[in-house]
TORSE-604608 format. One line per field, with one value per residue (C-alpha): residue number from 1; residue in three letters; x, y, z. Coordinates in Angstrom, 1 decimal, m for minus. Layout:
TORSE-604608
num	c(NUM_...)
residuo	c(ALA_...)
u	c(X_...)
v	c(Y_...)
w	c(Z_...)
end
This chain:
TORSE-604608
num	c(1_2_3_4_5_6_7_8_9_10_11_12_13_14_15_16_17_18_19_20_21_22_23_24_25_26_27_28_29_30_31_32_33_34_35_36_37_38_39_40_41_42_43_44_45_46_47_48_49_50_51_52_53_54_55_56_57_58_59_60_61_62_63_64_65_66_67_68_69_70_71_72_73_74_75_76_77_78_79_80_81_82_83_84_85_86_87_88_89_90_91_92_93_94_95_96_97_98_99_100_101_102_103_104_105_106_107_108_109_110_111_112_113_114_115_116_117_118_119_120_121_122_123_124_125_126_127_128_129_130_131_132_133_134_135_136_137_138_139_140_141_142_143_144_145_146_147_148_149_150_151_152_153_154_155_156_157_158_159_160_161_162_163_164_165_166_167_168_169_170_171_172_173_174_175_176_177_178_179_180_181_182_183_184_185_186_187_188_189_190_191_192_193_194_195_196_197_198_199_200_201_202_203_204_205_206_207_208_209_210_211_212_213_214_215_216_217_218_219_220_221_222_223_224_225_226_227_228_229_230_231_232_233_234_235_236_237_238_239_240_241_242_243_244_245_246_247_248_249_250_251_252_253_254_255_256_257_258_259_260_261_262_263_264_265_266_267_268_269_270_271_272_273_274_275_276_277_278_279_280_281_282_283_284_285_286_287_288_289_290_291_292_293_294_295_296_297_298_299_300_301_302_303_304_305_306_307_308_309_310_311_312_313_314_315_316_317_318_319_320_321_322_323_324)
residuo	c(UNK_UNK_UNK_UNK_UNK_UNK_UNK_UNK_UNK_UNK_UNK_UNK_UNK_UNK_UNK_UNK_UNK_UNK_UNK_UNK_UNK_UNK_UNK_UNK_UNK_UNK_UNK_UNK_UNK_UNK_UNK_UNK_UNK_UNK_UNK_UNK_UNK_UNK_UNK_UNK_UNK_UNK_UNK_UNK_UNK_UNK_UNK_UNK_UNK_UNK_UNK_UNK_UNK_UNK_UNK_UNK_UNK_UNK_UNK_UNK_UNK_UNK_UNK_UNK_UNK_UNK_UNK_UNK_UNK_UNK_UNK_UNK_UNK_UNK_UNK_UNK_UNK_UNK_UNK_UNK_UNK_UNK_UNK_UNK_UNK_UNK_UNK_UNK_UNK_UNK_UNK_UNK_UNK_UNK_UNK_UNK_UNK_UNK_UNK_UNK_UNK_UNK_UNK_UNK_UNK_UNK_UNK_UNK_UNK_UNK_UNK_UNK_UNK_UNK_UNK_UNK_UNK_UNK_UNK_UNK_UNK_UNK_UNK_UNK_UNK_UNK_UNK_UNK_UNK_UNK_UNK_UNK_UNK_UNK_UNK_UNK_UNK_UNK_UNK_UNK_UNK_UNK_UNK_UNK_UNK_UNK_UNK_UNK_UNK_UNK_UNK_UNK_UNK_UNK_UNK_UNK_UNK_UNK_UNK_UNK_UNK_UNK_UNK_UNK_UNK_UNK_UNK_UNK_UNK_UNK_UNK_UNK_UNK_UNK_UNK_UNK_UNK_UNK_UNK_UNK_UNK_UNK_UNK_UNK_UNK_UNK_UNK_UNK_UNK_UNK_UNK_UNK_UNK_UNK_UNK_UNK_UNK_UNK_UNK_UNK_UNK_UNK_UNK_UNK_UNK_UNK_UNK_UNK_UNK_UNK_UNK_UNK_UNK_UNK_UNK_UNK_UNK_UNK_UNK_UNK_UNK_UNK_UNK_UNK_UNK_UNK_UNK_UNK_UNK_UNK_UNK_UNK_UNK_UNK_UNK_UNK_UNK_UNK_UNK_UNK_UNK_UNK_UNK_UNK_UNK_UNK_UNK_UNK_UNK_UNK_UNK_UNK_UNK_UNK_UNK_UNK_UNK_UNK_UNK_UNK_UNK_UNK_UNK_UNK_UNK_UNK_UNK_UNK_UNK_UNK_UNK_UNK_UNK_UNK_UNK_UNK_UNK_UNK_UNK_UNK_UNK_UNK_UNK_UNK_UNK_UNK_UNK_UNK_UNK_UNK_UNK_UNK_UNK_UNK_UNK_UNK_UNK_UNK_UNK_UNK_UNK_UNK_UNK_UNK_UNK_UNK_UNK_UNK_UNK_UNK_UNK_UNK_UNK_UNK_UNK_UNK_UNK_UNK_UNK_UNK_UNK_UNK_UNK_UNK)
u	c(0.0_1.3_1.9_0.0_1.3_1.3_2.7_3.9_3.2_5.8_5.4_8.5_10.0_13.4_13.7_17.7_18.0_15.2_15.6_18.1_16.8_13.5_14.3_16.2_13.3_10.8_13.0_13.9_9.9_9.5_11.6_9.4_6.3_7.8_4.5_3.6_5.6_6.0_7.1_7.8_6.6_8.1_6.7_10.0_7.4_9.5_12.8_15.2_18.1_19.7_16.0_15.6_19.6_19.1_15.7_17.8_20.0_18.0_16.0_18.8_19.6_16.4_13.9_11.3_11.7_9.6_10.2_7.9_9.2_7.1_8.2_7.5_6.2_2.3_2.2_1.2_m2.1_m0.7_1.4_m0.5_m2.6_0.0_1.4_m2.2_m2.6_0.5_0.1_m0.6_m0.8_m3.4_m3.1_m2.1_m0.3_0.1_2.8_5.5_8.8_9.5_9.3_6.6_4.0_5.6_6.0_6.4_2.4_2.2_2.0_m0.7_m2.4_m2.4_m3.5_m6.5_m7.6_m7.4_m8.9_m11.3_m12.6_m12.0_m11.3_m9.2_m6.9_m6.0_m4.0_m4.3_m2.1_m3.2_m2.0_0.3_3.1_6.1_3.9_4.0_1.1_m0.3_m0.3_m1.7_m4.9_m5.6_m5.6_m8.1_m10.2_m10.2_m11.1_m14.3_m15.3_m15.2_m16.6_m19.8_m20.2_m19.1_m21.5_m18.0_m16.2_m12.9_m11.1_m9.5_m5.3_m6.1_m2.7_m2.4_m0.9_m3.3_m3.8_m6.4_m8.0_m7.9_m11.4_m10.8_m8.2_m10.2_m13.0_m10.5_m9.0_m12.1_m12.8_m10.2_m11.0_m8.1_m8.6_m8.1_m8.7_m7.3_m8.2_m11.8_m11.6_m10.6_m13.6_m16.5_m15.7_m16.8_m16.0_m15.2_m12.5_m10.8_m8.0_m4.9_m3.6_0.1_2.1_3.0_6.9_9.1_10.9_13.9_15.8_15.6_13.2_8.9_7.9_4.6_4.7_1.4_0.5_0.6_m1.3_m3.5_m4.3_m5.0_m7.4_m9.4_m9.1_m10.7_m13.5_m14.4_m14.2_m16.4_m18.5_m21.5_m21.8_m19.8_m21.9_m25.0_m23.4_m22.5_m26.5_m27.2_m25.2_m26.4_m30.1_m29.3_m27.6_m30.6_m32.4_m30.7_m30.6_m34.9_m35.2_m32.5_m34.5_m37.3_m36.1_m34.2_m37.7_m40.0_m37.2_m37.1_m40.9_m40.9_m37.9_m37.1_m34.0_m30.7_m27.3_m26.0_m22.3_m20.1_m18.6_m21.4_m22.0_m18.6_m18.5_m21.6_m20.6_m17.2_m19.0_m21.3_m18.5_m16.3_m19.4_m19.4_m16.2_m16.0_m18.9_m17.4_m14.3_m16.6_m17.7_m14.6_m13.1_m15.9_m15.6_m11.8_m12.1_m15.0_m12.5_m9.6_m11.6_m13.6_m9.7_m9.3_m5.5_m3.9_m3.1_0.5_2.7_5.4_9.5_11.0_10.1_12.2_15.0_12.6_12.1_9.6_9.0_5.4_2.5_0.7_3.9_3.0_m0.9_0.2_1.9_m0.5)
v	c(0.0_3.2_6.1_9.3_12.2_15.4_18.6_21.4_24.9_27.9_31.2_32.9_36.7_37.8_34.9_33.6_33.5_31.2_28.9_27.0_26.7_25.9_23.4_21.4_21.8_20.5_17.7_16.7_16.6_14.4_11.9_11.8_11.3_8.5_7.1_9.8_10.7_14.7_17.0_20.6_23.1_26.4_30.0_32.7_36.0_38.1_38.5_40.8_38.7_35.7_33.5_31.9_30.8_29.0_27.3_26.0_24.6_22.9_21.4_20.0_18.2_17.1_15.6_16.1_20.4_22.1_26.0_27.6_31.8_34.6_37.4_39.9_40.3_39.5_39.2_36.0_35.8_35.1_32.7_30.9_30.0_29.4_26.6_25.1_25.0_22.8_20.3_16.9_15.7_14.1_16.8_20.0_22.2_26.0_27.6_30.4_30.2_32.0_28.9_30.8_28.1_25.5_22.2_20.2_20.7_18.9_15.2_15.9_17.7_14.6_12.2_14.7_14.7_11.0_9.9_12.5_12.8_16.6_18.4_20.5_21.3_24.6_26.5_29.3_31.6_31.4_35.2_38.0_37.7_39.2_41.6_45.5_46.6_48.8_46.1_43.7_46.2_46.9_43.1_42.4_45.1_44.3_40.2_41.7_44.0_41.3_38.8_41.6_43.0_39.8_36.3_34.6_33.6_34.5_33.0_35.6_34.5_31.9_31.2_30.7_27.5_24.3_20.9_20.5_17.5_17.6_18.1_21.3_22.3_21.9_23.9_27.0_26.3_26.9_30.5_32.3_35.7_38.3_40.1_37.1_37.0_33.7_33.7_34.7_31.9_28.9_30.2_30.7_27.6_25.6_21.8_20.8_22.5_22.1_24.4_23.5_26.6_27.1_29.7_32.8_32.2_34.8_35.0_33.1_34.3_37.6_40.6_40.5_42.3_43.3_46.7_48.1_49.6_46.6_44.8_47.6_47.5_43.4_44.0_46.3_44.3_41.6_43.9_44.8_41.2_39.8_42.6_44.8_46.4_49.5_50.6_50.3_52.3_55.0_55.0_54.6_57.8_60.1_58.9_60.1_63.1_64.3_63.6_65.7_68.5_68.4_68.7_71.4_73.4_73.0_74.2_77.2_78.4_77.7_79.9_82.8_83.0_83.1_85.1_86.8_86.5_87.1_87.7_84.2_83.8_81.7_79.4_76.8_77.4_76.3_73.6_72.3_72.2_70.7_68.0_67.8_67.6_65.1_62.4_62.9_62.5_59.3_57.7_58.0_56.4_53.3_53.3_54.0_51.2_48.5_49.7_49.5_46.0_45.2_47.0_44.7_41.7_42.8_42.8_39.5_39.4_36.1_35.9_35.4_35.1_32.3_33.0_30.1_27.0_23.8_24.8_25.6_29.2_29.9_32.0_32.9_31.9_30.0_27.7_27.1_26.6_23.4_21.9_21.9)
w	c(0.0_m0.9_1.5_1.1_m0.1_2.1_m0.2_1.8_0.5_1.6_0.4_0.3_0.1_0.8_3.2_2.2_5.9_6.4_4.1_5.1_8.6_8.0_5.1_8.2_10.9_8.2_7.2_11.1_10.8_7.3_9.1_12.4_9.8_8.2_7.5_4.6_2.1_1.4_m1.2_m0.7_m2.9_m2.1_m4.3_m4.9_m4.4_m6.7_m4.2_m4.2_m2.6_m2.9_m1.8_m5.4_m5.6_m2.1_m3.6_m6.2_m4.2_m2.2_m5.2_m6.5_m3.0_m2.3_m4.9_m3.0_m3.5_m6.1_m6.5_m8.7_m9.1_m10.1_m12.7_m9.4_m6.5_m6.6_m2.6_m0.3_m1.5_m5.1_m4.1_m1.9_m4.8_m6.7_m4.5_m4.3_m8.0_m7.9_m5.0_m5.8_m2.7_m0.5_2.0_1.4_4.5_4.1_6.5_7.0_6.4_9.4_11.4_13.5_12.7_14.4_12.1_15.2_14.9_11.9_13.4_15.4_12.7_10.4_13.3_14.0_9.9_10.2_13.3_13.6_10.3_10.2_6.9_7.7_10.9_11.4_14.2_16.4_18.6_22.3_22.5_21.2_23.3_22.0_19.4_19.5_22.1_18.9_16.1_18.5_19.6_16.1_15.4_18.0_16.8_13.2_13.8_16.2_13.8_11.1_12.5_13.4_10.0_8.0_7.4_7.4_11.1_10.9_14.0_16.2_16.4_13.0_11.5_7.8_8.8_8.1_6.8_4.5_2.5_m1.2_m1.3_0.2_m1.7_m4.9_m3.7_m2.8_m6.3_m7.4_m6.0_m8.6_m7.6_m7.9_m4.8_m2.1_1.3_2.3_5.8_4.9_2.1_4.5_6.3_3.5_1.6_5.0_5.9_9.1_10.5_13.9_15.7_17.4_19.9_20.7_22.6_19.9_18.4_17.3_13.4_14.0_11.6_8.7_8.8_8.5_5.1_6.9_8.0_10.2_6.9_4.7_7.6_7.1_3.6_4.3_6.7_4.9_2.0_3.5_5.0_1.1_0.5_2.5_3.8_2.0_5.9_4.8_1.4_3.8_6.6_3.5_2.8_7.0_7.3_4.7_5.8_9.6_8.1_6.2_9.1_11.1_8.5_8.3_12.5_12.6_9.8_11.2_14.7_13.4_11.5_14.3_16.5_13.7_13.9_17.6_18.8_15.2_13.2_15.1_13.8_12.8_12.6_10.4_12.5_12.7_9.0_8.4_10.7_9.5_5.8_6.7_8.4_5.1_3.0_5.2_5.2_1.1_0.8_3.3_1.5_m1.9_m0.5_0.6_m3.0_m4.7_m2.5_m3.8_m7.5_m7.8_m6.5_m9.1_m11.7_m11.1_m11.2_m14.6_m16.2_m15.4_m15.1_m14.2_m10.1_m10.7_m13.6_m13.4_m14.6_m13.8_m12.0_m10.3_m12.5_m15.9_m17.4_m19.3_m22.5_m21.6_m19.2_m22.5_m22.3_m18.4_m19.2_m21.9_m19.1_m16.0)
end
């Protein structure tokens, strides 16, 4: 009887550092699990250092290595989809190269998928130790308001990091949208998922590329994605506003025919169409925010666009599409 086949997806930017240590961790790991067999499949996000010579190298140690490289940087989302497009195993694990999804997890993971009849096995961080108190506050803030204005649970601490069924993978294969939320698609696609929680780990080695602005733009990127609430609070808004204006006019005439007309000054005029404008201009934002999305997904421009993979260039993507 044949073992099954567990591919193991690593999204990787500027992460020559990494590499080498986590390619040892993982393989310490493949030796514990020597009841499956895996293959690594590890996407080059368009680095700027040395991370695509060291994939390389280790695909020509290890057979089990794939590298697939992008032409730039299309971010983790791209290549996250990239790797899942090209596993062929029976499970499919998503985790950091940063070693802070812990692969000692990974042999309780598969015992839970297979004993438990889960689909997928996802982990958790019991807290944010270690985190700047800032990030971490908006974190927590951005998973409750998510989860308020949202139809789809995102799990407050949910790591990237998971085991997944094939059946699962397929159906995430299936949702090609350009602007991905993967946390939020884990989530909406459903099956039965259960989470392991560990203590919070540090980067072992290199530097994070997420700044609090790029976490920024993720988070409200996965608002848009799986939220409408903002477009009805836009309409909520400039209903309650209009409200407002009718009482106030009203008030200010029944004043005028009571006590006369006095001398009115500027400053409340001013205030008032500041406020005006600022609620506009907000709610056009909201908007402009859907429709840019809607625009980029109307193009329909390919997720990622490969270079070069497991020691292959290629002339164009039409060369990659005869091959898969």
């Amino acid at each position: 009887m044949s073992k099954e086949l567990i591919s193991i997806i690593v999204p990787c930017y500027n992460e020559e550092e990494m590499l080498p240590i986590f390619y040892e961790e993982i393989d310490r790991i493949s030796k514990i699990m020597d009841y499956v067999t895996f293959e690594y499949i590890f996407v080059n996000d368009g680095s700027k250092d040395h991370t695509l010579k060291k994939l390389k190298e280790l695909s020509n140690k290890d057979y089990r290595v794939r590298y697939f490289s992008f032409s730039r940087n299309f971010g983790k989302e791209a290549a996250l989809f990239a790797g899942l497009e090209h596993a062929k195993g029976d499970y499919v694990a998503v985790m950091d190269v940063d070693l802070q999804d812990p692969p000692e997890l990974l042999p309780e993971m598969y015992r839970l998928i297979q004993d438990e009849e889960y689909d997928c096995i996802g982990t958790r961080r019991k807290d944010r130790e270690g985190e700047p108190i800032i990030r971490s506050f908006f974190a927590r803030k951005f998973y409750k308001l998510i989860n308020r204005i949202s139809d789809t649970e995102i799990v407050d601490g949910a790591r990237d990091f998971r085991l997944m069924k094939r059946q699962m993978v397929d159906a995430i294969l299936n949702l090609s949208e350009y602007n991905r939320f993967s946390k939020g698609i884990f989530s909406w696609v459903g099956f039965e998922t259960k989470y392991l929680e560990f203590q919070n780990k540090e980067r072992v080695a290199g530097q994070t590329t997420w700044s609090f602005w790029s976490l920024f733009r993720y988070s409200l990127d996965g608002i848009v994605a799986f939220s409408e609430i903002p477009l009805a609070m836009a309409s909520i808004v400039g209903f309650f506003t209009f409200a407002v204006a009718i009482i106030l006019a009203i008030f200010f005439g029944v004043r005028t025919l009571i006590f006369g007309n006095p001398t009115s000054g500027w400053t409340s005029m001013i205030v008032i169409i500041l406020a005006l404008g600022g609620i506009q201009l907000l709610s056009l934002g909201i908007i402009g925010k859907y429709l840019g999305k809607t625009f980029l997904e109307t193009k329909k421009r390919p997720i990622y666009i490969l270079k070069e993979y497991s020691g292959k260039e290629l002339r164009n993507q039409k060369d990659e599409d005869k091959q898969r």
